[in-house]
Structure formats: C-alpha cells, structure tokens
C-alpha positions as CSV (number, residue, x, y, z in Angstrom):
1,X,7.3,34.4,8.4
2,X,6.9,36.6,11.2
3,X,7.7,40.4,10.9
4,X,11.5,41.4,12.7
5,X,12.5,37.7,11.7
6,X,16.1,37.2,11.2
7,X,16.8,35.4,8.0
8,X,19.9,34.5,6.2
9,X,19.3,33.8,2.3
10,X,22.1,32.5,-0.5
11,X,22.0,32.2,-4.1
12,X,24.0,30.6,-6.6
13,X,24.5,29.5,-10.2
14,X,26.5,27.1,-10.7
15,X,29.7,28.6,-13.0
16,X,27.9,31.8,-13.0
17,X,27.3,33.3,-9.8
18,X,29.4,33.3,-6.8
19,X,27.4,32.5,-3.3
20,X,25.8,35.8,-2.9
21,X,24.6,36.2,0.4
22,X,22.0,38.2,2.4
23,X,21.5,38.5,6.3
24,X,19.1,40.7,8.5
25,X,15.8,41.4,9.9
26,X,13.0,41.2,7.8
27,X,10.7,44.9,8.2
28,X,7.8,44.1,5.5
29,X,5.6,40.9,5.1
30,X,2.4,40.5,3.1
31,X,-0.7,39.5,4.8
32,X,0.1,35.8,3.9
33,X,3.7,36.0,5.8
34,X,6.0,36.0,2.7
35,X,8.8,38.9,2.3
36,X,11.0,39.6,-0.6
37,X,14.5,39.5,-0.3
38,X,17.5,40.0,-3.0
39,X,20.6,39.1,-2.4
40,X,23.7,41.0,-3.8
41,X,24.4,39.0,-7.1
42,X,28.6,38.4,-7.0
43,X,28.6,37.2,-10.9
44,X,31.3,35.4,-12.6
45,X,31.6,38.6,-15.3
46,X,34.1,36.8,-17.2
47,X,32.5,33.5,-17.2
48,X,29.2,35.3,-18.7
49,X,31.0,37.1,-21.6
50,X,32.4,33.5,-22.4
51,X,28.4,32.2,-22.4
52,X,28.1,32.1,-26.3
53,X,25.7,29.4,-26.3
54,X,22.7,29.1,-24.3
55,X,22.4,26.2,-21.7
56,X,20.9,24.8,-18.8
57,X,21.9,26.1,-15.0
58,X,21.5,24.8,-11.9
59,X,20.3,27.0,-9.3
60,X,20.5,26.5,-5.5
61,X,18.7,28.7,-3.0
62,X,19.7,28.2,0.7
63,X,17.8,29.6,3.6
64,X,17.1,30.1,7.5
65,X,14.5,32.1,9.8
66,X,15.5,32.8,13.0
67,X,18.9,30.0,12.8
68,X,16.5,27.2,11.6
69,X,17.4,26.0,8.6
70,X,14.8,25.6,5.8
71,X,15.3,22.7,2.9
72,X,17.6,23.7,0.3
73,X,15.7,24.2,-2.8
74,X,17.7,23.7,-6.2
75,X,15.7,24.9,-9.7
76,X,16.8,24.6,-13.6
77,X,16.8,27.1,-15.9
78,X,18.4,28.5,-18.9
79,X,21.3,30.8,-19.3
80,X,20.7,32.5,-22.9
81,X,24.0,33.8,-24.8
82,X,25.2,36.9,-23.8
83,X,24.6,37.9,-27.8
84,X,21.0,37.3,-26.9
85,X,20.2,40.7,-25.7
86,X,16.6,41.5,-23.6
87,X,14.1,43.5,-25.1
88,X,11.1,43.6,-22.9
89,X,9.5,41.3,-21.0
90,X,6.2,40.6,-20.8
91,X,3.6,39.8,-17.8
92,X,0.3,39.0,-19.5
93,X,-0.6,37.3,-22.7
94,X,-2.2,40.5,-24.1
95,X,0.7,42.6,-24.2
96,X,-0.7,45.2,-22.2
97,X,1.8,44.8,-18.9
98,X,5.5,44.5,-19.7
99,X,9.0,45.9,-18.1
100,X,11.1,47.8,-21.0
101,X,14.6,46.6,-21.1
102,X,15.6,48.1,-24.5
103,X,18.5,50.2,-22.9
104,X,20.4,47.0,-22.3
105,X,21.2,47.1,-26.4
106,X,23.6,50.2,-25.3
107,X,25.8,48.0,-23.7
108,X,26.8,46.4,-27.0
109,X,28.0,50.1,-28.5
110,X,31.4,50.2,-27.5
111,X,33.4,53.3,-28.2
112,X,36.3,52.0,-26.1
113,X,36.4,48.7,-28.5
114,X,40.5,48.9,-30.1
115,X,39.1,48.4,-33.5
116,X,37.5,51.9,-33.5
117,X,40.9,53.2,-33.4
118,X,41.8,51.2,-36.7
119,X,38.5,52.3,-38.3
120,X,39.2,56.2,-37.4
121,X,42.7,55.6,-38.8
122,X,41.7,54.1,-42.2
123,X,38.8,56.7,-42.7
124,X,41.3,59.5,-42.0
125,X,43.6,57.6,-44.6
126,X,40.8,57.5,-47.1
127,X,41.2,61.5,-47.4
128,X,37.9,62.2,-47.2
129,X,38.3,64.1,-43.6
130,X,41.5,65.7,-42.1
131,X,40.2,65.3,-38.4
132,X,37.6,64.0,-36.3
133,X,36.5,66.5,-34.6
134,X,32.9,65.6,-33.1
135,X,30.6,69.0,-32.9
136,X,33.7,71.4,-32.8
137,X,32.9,73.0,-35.9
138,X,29.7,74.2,-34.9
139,X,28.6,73.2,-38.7
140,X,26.1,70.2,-39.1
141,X,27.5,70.3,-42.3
142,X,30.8,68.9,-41.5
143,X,29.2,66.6,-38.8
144,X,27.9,65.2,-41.8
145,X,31.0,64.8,-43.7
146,X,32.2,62.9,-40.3
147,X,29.8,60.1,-40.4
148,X,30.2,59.9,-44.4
149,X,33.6,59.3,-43.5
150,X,33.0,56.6,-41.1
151,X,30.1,54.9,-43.6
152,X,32.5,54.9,-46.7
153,X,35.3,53.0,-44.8
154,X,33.0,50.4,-43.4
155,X,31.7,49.9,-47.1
156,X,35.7,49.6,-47.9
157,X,35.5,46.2,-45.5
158,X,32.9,44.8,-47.3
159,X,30.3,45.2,-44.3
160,X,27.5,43.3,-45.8
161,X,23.5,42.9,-44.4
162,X,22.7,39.4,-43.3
163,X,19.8,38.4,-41.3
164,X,21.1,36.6,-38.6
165,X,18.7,37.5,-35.8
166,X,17.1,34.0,-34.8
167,X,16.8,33.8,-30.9
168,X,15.5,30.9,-29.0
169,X,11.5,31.7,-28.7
170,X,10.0,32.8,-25.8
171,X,6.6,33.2,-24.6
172,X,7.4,36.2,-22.5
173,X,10.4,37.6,-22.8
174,X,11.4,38.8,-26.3
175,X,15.3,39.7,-26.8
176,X,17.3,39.7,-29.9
177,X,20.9,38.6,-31.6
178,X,23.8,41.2,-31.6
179,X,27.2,40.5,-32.6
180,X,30.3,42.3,-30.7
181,X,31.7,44.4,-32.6
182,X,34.8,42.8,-33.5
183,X,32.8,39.6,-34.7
184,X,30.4,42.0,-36.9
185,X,34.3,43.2,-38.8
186,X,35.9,39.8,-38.8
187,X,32.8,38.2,-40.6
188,X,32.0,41.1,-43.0
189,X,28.4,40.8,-42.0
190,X,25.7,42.7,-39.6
191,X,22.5,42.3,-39.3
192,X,20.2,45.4,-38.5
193,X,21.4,46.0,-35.0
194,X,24.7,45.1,-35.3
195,X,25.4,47.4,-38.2
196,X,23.8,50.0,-35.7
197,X,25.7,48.9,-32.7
198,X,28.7,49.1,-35.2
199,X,28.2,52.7,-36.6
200,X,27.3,54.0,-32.8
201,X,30.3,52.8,-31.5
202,X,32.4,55.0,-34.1
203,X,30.5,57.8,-34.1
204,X,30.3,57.7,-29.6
205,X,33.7,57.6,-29.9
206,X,34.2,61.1,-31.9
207,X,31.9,62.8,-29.6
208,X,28.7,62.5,-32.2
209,X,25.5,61.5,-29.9
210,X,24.0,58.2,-31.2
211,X,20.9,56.5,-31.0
212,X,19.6,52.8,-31.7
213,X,15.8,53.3,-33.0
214,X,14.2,50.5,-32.3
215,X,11.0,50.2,-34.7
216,X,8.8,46.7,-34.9
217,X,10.7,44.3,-36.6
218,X,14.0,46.9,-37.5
219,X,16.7,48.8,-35.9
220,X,18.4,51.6,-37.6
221,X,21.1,54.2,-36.2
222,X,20.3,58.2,-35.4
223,X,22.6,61.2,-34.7
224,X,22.1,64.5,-33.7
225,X,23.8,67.1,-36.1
226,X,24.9,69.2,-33.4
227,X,25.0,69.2,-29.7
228,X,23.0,71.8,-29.2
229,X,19.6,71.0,-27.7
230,X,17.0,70.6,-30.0
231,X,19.4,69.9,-32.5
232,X,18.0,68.2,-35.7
233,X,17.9,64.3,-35.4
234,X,19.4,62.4,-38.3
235,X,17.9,58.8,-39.3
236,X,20.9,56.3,-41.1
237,X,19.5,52.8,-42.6
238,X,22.7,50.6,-42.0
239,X,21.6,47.6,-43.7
240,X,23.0,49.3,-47.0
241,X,26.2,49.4,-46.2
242,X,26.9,46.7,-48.2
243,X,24.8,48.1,-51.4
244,X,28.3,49.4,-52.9
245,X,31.4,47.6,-54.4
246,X,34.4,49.4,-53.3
247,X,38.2,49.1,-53.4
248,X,39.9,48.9,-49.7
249,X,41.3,51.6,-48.4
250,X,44.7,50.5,-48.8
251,X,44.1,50.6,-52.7
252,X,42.4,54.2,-53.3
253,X,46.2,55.5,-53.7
254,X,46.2,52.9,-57.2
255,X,43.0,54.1,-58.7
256,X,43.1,56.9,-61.1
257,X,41.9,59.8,-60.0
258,X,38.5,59.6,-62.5
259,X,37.5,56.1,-60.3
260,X,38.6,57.6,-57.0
261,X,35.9,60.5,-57.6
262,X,33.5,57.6,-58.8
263,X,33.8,55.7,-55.9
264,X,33.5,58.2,-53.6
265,X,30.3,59.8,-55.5
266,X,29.1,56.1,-55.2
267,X,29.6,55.9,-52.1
268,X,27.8,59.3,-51.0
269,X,24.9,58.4,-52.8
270,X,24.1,55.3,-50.8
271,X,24.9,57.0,-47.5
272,X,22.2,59.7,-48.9
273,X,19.7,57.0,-49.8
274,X,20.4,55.6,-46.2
275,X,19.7,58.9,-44.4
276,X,16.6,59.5,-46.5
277,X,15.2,56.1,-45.5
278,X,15.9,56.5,-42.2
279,X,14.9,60.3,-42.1
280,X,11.5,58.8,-43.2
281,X,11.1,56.2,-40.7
282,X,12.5,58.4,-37.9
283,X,9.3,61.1,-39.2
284,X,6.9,58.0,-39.1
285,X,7.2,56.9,-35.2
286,X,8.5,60.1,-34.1
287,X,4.8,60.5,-32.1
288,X,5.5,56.8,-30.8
289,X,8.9,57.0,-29.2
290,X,7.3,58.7,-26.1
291,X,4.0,56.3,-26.2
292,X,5.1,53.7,-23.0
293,X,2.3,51.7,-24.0
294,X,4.7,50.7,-27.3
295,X,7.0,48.3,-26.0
296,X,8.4,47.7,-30.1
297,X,9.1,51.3,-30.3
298,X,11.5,52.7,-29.0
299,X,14.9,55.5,-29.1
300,X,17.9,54.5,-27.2
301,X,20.3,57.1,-26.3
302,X,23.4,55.6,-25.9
303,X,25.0,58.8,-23.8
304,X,21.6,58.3,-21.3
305,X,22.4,54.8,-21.2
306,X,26.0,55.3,-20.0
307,X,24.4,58.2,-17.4
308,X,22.0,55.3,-15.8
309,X,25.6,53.1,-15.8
310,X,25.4,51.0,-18.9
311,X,28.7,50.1,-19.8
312,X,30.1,48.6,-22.6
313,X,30.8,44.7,-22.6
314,X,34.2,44.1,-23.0
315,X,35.8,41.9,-25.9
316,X,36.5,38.7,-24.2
317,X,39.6,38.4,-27.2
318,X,40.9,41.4,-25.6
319,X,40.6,39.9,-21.9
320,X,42.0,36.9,-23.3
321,X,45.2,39.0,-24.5
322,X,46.2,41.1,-21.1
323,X,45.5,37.2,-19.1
324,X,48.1,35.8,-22.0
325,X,50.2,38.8,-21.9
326,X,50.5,38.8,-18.0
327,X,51.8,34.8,-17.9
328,X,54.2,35.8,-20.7
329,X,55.3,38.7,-17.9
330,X,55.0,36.0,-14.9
331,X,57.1,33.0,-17.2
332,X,59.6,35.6,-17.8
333,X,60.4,36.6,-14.4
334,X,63.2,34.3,-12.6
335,X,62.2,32.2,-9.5
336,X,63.4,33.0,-5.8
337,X,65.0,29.3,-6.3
338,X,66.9,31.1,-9.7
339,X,67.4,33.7,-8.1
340,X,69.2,32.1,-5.2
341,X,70.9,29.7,-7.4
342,X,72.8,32.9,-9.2
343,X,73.8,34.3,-5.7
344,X,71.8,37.3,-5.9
C-alpha cells in the first residue's frame, strides 16, 4: 500500500456492531507496505449486555485503496458472554509478554445498581448503624462499623459461596465468570468475585474506596479505613459470608433481645475472621501488586477505574423496565385519529 493512499475501511459484526467506518489518507506503512487502521467501533451496547451465552459471529471487513475496491473478506469468531470478564491476554506460550486487562472487573461494581438502595435500607433497619456516612467521621473505627453493617445484612439474605467460575478455556486469553449484581442476590450465591463485586458496589456507593485483589486463583475485597492518603488498607475474605445462620432482617424485631445480641456477636465474629484472612493475604502479595511482570496479581481500584472511564454495566432488567415503562406511556396516549374523532 503506498504511503498518502486513500483508503476507506468497514467493519461489522453481525447483531453486534453497527458498520463502523474509517476514511483517509494513510501517513505510516511498514517496510512491507501494510498500515494499521481502526475503525470507530458503533456497538449494539444493548445487544451485548443481552449476550449471556457465548456464540459464534460473523465478521465482514470491507475495503478500498485509492476507490478500488478490494475482496470483501468475512471471518468467524466467538462472542464470549458478557459475564465472561478478560483478565489478561497473553502473546507467547511462556507467559512472559501479556496485555493486563484486570481493570475491566470494575465495570461489574455498580454503585448506581437500585438494589444498593434496598441493601442500605435493610442494614439501617437492622439497627446496627444510624447513618451511612462514608469517611465523615474521621474515625476508622466507625468506617468499620459501616462495612459490618453492610456484611451482616448480606449474611441476613442467605449470600452463600459457590464456585461457579468455569469459563470456556483459552490458550491465550484468560478471563473469568462474574455474576451482576442483581443475579448474585436473586440466587443467594457468589462466587469469589462476585461476592467482591457485590460488597464493592455497597461500600462505592457510601463513599468507602474499594478494591478487588486479585491473587492466583482468588479474589477478595479491600477498603481503605479512611480517605486520607496512606490510610491503612483493610483485606475482607467474602466467601464467608455464608459461614452464619441468621434470621432476615425483617425478623430481628421477633427475637428476644438475648438472640438479637447472639446473632449479632455471631455475626461480628465471622466478619472478624474474614478481615483477618484477608489482612493476611493482603500482607502476603503486598510486594507483588506493583511487580508488572505478575499478570495473576493484581489490586483494582475501582475509583481509578472510573477515572480511566470504566463504567458500570447496566442491569439489562432495569433497561428492560424504562423500554416497558415507555410503551405503557406511548399505549396510553390517544392517536391524532382519536384525537380527531373527539373533535379536539
């Protein structure tokens, strides 16, 4: 391809991406005459929340250099769940060259999610905090009592650890199952990430910073006790939030008050158990998290996740709602024909 060529390239998936097009003068080609182009991907965003299931795609790529047109070329791959989230990729066999991609699990922490409302609500209604108030205290102490808030009221749902993490293998690219958050409540169950992902998106919400440590083989959540900087770092094992056996919310006002303290002191043991194991593992790969060379180690800030414009995906029930919502609005407004019929 000769340099100051004008090319026209298109892209597209079929039921995923739009034609997305690109058209200009090429400035850079290699010393074998190729040049590397990228299009502006228009995706089908609600089309790839609804992509539960992986499956194969067809994908078309069009060209022309200089208004000649070069044969269409058409390749099949596979479009992985949008529960299958990338880790890191890798480019050699050995391990040695890969492209980090672990901020992409931020985008599954969503403080926006309508179900950390009901969770806030319930924990406030447990009694054991009078506000949510993030780091306005200025008392680590009372940050602490926050997130025991939020752990006891998850354990009131029966949250449960189950293993579900089984991806479709790859030789080179290694990603992982997460739940949304509202399928992680309506099943009862989280695996190690999605109990994370769960937690994080309570605690973002409040204002506490949250992190998803990714470890080989394990993800567990970290807060900061305080926003100042160099605040301590607290590790929180969530796969035992299903250790205890505790009455729902609605039924502390029932127990006496002798099993309401025992639940509670229950409760705050596990959550103390869970912070000590993950105090310990946070102390273990503490030297690691910094090391670029360990692509299974790693700590996600979710607030430096949203700086670099990870947001969080949308529940496609909630999408669903506002579309069904908006034809109940359209079906109940009358016609021009009605309209005209009535005289008006």
């Amino acid at each position: 391809m000769p340099k100051g060529a004008v090319v026209e390239v298109q892209i597209s998936i079929d039921g995923f991406l739009k034609p997305s097009k690109w058209k200009g003068k090429v400035t850079k080609v290699t010393r074998e005459g190729e040049a590397r182009i990228f299009p502006k991907a228009v995706w089908d965003y609600d089309a790839l929340l609804k992509a539960r299931q992986q499956r194969p795609v067809n994908i078309v790529f069009k060209a022309t250099v200089n208004g000649n047109e070069i044969a269409e070329d058409t390749e099949t791959y596979v479009m992985r769940s949008i529960n299958d989230c990338m880790f890191y990729v890798l480019w050699d066999e050995e391990g040695a060259d890969f492209d980090d991609f672990s901020w992409l699990f931020a985008a599954y922490v969503n403080e926006n999610h309508p179900e950390v409302d009901v969770i806030l609500k319930e924990a406030l209604e447990s009694g054991l905090v009078s506000s949510f108030t993030g780091y306005q205290s200025d008392d680590p102490k009372q940050v602490m009592m926050q997130v025991f808030a939020v752990w006891n009221v998850l354990q009131r749902r029966g949250i449960k650890y189950s293993d579900v993490s089984t991806t479709t293998p790859s030789k080179f690219v290694v990603t992982q199952t997460v739940r949304f958050l509202e399928d992680s409540v309506a099943a009862t169950q989280a695996n190690c990430v999605d109990g994370s992902v769960l937690m994080a998106s309570v605690l973002q919400k409040i204002g506490i910073n949250s992190y998803l440590v990714m470890v080989p083989g394990h993800c567990f959540l970290a807060f900061d006790a305080s926003d100042e900087e160099g605040a301590k770092r607290i590790g929180l094992e969530t796969t035992m939030l299903g250790d205890d056996e505790l009455n729902p919310v609605g039924e502390i006002a029932n127990l006496t008050q002798k099993a309401k303290i025992a639940e509670f002191q229950e409760s705050y043991k596990t959550f103390s158990n869970a912070v000590k194991t993950g105090n310990a593992n946070l102390k273990k790969y503490k030297a690691k998290f910094d090391d670029e060379s360990e692509p299974d180690v790693q700590l996600i800030s979710v607030a430096d996740a949203r700086d670099l414009g990870i947001m969080p995906i949308s529940p496609i029930k909630e999408k669903e709602s506002a579309r069904n919502s908006r034809q109940a609005d359209d079906t109940a407004k009358p016609s021009v024909r009605e309209l005209i019929k009535a005289g008006k």
